[in-house]
N, C-alpha and C positions, 0 to 999 in steps of 0.2 A: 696270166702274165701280170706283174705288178707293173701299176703306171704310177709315175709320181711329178712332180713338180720340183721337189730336190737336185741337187745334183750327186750326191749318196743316196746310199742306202745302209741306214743304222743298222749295225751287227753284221753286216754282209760284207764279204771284199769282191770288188767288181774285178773280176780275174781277164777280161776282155772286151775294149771297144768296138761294136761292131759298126759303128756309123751314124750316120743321121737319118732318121726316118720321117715323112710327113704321110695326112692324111688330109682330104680336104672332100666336103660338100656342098654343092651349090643346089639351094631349093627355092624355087619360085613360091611364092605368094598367092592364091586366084581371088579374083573380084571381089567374091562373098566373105573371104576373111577381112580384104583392105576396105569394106564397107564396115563389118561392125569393128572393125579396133579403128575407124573412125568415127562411130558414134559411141564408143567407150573414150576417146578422146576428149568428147564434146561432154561427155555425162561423168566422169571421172572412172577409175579402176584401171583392172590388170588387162591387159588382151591376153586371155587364155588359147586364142587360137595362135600366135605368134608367140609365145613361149612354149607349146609345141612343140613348131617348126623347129624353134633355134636349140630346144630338147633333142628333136632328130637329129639335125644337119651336127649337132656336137657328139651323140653318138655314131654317125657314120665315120666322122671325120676319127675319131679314137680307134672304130674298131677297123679303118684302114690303116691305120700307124701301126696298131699294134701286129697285123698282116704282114706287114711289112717288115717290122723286125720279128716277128716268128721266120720268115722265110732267109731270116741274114742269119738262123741260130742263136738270137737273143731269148732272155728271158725275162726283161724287166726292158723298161725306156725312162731312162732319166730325163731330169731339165727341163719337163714337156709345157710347150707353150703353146697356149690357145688364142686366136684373132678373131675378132670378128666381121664381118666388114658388108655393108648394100654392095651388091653391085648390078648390072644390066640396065638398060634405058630408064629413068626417075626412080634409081633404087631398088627395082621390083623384084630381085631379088637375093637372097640371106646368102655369105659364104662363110663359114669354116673352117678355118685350119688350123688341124695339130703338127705341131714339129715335137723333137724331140731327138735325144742319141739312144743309139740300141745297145743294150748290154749282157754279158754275160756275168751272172750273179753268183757265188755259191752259196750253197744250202738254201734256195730257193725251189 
């Protein structure tokens, strides 16, 4: 299924809107990761265990949209927009959402 961030699709005629589609995930944080990307804080660099996270919770959140519109008869999801956002008691943990419209494409 093609995902895009456009709201075409170059060379294609989108022959039917099937709707809007979301996908969303919510992944906690545990102790051990909010200890060292707290002393990666204090000592500078990447937190590689929270780029990860927000690596998964972005791929659950896509490959539920795109779910989504496979089961409406799409074959592409235009427009598609990603958030991202803390939430639960002091932030603790990552959300995800993709939106998007589901479409039917041809010569796809």
């Amino acid at each position: 299924m093609l995902v895009t961030t456009t709201n075409t699709l170059q060379g294609r005629d989108i022959s039917d809107y099937k709707g809007i589609v979301t996908g969303e995930a919510i992944l906690g944080a545990n102790l051990f990761k909010d200890l060292f990307a707290g002393i990666r804080d204090i000592v500078g660099g990447r937190s590689g265990a929270y780029e990860e996270e927000l690596a998964k919770a972005r791929q659950i959140a896509l490959h539920e949209m795109q779910q989504q519109a496979a089961a409406m008869g799409a074959n592409a999801v235009i427009g598609v927009d990603l958030d991202y956002e803390t939430v639960g008691q002091g932030g603790s943990m990552l959300m995800v959402s993709a939106t998007g419209t589901a479409v039917y494409a041809s010569g796809l």
